[in-house]
C-alpha positions in Angstrom: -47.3 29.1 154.9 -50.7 30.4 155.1 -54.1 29.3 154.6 -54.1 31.3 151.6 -51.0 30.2 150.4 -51.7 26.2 150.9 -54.8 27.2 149.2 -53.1 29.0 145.9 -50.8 26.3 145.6 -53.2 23.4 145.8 -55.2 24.6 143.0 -52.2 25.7 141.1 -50.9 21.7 141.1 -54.6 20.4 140.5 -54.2 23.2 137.5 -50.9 22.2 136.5 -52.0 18.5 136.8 -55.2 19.2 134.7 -52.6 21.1 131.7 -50.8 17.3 131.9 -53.5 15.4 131.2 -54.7 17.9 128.5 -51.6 17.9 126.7 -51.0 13.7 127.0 -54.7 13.6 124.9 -54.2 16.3 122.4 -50.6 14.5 121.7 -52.6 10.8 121.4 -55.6 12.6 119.4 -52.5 13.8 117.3 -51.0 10.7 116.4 -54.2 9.4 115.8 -54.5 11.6 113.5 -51.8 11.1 111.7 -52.1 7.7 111.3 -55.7 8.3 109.6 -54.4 10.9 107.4 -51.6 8.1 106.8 -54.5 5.5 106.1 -56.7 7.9 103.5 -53.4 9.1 101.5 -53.2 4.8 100.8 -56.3 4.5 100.1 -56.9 7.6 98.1 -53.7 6.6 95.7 -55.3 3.0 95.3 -58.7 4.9 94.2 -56.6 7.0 91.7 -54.9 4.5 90.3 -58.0 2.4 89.6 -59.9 5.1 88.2 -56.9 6.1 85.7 -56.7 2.3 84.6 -60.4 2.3 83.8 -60.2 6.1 82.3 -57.3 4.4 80.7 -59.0 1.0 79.5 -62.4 3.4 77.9 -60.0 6.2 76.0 -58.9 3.2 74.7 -62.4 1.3 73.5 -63.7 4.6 72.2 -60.2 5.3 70.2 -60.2 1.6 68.6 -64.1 3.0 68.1 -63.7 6.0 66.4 -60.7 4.3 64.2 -57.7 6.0 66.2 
């Protein structure tokens, strides 16, 4: 092999190396996300269920109110 050659295929392993690593984060920074998306759809159901208990509870004060 040449210089040239050695040279070409060192950088193409540090490349190839570099490709690696970038796909091990974006894979981590995907679960990660998931797992927060997983976390908000909880906590966004427990919001909506609160707030359609106490919509719930205040139809039913003004309707006792109002004589319905």
């Amino acid at each position: 092999m040449s210089d040239v050659d050695t040279d070409h295929a060192a950088r193409i392993a540090v490349l190839e190396e570099i490709a690696r690593g970038t796909q091990a984060a974006l894979e981590r920074i995907e679960r990660r996300m998931d797992s927060f998306d997983a976390r908000l759809d909880t906590r966004l159901a427990a919001i909506d269920a609160r707030l359609d208990t106490r919509l719930g509870a205040m139809d039913g004060r003004l309707g006792a109110m109002d004589g319905r």
